[in-house]
N, C-alpha and C positions, 0 to 999 in steps of 0.2 A: 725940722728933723734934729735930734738931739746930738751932739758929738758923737756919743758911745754906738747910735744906731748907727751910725756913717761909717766912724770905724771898724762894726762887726761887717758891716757888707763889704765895706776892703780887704778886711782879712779873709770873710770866704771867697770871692775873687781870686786873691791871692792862691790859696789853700788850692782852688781848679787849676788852676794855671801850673803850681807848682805838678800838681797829679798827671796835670798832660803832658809833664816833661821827662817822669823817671825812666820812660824806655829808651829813651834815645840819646844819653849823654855818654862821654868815658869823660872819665880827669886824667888830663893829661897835655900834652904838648905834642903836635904832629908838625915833624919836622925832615928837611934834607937837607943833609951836612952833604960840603963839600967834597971831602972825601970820600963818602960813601955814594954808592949807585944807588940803593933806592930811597926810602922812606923810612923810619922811625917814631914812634912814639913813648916818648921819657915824664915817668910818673914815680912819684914816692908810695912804696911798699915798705910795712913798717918802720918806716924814717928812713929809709934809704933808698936813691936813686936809680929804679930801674928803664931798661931801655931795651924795647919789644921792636924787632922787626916790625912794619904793615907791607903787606906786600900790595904791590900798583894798582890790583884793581880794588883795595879797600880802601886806599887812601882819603878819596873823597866822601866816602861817607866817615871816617876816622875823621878828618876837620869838619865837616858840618856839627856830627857830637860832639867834637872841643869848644865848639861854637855856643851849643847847646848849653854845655855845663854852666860856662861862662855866664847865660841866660839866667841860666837855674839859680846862680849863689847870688845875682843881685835881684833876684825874687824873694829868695831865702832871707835877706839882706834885710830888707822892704815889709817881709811879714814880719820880723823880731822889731824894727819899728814900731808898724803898731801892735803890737803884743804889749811893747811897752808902753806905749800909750795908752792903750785898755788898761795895764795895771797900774798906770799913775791914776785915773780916772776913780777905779774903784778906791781909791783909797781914802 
């Protein structure tokens, strides 16, 4: 099998994988501070640092998503790889 066939079937691999992941991510950080009683989640909103109460019973699914995201951009990562490897190929 040729490089370039190998690399289209990684990247649609890729391309699924990414598809089965857009429902379930947020960006962001779930976190509990010290001082505060419950939970937060602190995410940049145009260039600036915002910070969202979750309240207790959403928490855990609010880290599983940050889990997720975190999935999602070394997928993301992974297909611009070979993206660029298909375009050094064709050239």
């Amino acid at each position: 099998m040729k490089r370039k066939d190998i690399l289209l079937k990684r990247q649609a691999r890729l391309k699924e994988d990414l598809m089965a992941m857009l429902n379930s991510f947020i960006i962001g950080t779930v976190a509990k501070s010290p001082s505060m009683t419950g939970h937060s989640l602190t995410t940049k909103v145009k260039g600036k640092t915002v910070t969202l109460y979750a309240r207790k019973s959403l928490v855990p699914m609010a880290l599983e998503m940050s889990k997720q995201y975190k999935k999602l951009w070394t997928l993301l990562q992974a297909l611009s790889k070979v993206n660029w490897e298909i375009l050094n190929l064709d050239r």
